[in-house]
Each structure stands twice: as structure tokens, then as C-alpha cells.
N, C-alpha and C positions, 0 to 999 in steps of 0.2 A: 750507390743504387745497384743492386743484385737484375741481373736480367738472367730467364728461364725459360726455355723452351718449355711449349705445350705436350713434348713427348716427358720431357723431367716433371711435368704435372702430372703423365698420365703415368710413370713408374715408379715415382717415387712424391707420393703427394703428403707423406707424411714427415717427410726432411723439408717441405717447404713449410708445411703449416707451423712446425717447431720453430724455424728460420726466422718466420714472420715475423713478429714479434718486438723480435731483435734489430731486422734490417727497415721495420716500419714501411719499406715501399719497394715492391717486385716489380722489372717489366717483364709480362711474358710479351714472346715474341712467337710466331711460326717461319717458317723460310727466313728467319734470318732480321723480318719487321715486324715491329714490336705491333702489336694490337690490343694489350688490354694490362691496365695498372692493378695490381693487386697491394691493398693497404688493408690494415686491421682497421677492424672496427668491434663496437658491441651495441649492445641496445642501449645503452645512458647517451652513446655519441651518436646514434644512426641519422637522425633527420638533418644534426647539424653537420655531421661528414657530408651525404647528400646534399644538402646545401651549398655547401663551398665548393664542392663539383662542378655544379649544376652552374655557380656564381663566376667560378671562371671558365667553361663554357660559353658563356654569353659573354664575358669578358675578352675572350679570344674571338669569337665568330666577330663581336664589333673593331676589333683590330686591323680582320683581315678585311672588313667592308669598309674601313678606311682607309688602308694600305693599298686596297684593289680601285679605290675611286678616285684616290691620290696617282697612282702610276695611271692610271686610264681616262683622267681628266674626265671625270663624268660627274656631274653634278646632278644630285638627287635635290629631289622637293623634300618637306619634312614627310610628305604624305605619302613619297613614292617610299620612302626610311619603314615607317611604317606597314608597308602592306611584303616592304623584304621581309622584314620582322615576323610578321602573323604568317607569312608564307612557311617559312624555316621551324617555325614553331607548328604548324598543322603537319610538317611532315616527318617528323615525331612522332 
């Protein structure tokens, strides 16, 4: 996995778009932390690329509300699960 500064985006965007392709998955970083994945895509794969995103996402956020409820010994209702949920998701 290729990682790239947001200045190598901003001087030279056209070795990375040739790049892409090839290395399938960029991270840029700024100061050194990565903050955003760069993967190809087109229009035949858009909604289903977005989807698997989107799919682990929620797969990750329910990781860490088990991982966080397990170390903190806190026990949720299914209902209290629930209104985490719709919370996290309105603030979106």
C-alpha cells in the first residue's frame, strides 16, 4: 500500500492518477496521518464499492461498541444499542 502526502496531490496529481490503477489503494496522509483512502473505481462498480465501505464502517463502529463495552463493563439494553445506533447514524 502506497501512502502520499496531500502536497504530492497537490504537485503532482497526474503520477498518482497513472499510479492508481496499478497500486489499487493510496493512503493520503497530511502531517504525517493518514486521513483519506484513495481506491479506483468506475461507474459499473460505484454503488457496489460504496457499499462495502459503507458495510465495513458499520462493521468497525460495532467492534469498537463491543470492544468499548467489554473493557468498561457496561451493559446496554437492546433498546439503549439501538438509539447508539440511530444517534451515530443522524450525525452523518
Amino acid at each position: 500500500m502506497k501512502f502520499i502526502t496531500v502536497r504530492d496531490l497537490r504537485t503532482s496529481p497526474a503520477q498518482i492518477w497513472k499510479a492508481l490503477p496499478e497500486e489499487q489503494e493510496m493512503i493520503l496522509t497530511n502531517n504525517g496521518k493518514p486521513i483519506a483512502l484513495i481506491t479506483p473505481i468506475n461507474e459499473s462498480d460505484l454503488e457496489e464499492t460504496l457499499s462495502s465501505v459503507r458495510k465495513a464502517r458499520a462493521q468497525s463502529a460495532i467492534q469498537q461498541m463491543q470492544f468499548s463495552s467489554m473493557s468498561n463493563k457496561i451493559k446496554l439494553s437492546e433498546e439503549q444499542i439501538e438509539a447508539e445506533i440511530k444517534a451515530t447514524r443522524n450525525q452523518r
